[in-house]
N, C-alpha and C positions, 0 to 999 in steps of 0.2 A: 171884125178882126179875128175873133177864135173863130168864128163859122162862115167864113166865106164860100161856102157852098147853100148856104138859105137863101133863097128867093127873095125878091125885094117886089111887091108887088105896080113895081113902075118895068122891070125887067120886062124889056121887049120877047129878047132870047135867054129865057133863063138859066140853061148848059152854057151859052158862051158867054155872059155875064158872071156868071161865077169863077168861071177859066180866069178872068180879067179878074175879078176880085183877088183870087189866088195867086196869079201872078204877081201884083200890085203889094200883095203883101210880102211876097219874098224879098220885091226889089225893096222895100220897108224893113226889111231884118239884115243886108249887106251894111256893112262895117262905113261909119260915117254918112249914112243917108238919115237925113230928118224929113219927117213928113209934116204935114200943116192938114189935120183932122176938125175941120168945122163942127163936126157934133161932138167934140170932144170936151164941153164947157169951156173948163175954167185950164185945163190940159191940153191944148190942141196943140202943140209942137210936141214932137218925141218920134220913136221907132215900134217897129213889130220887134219881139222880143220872142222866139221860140222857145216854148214850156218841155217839160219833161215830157210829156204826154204828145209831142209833135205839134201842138198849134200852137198860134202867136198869141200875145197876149201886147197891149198896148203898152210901152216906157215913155212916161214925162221925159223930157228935154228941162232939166234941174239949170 
């Protein structure tokens, strides 16, 4: 979620895997989108949340 530009080393196409990571997170920060995050434990519904600093940061769905 903060670095969607690191490589994941299953990435086929790592430039356009990440394009997708970054897109994915944007549409994750628009007003009333919940996402369903599998690796997220015990947290896995919620949004990207853009930080002061320009990246997202993960918000629980309370």
């Amino acid at each position: 979620m903060t670095h969607p530009e690191w490589p994941c080393g299953i990435d086929h196409d790592p430039g356009e895997s990440a394009e997708h990571r970054r897109r994915l997170v944007e549409e994750l920060s628009r007003p009333d989108t919940v996402g369903y995050g599998g690796h997220f434990a015990d947290v896995v519904f919620g949004r990207a949340e853009r930080r002061s600093d320009g990246r997202f940061t993960w918000v629980p769905v309370a």
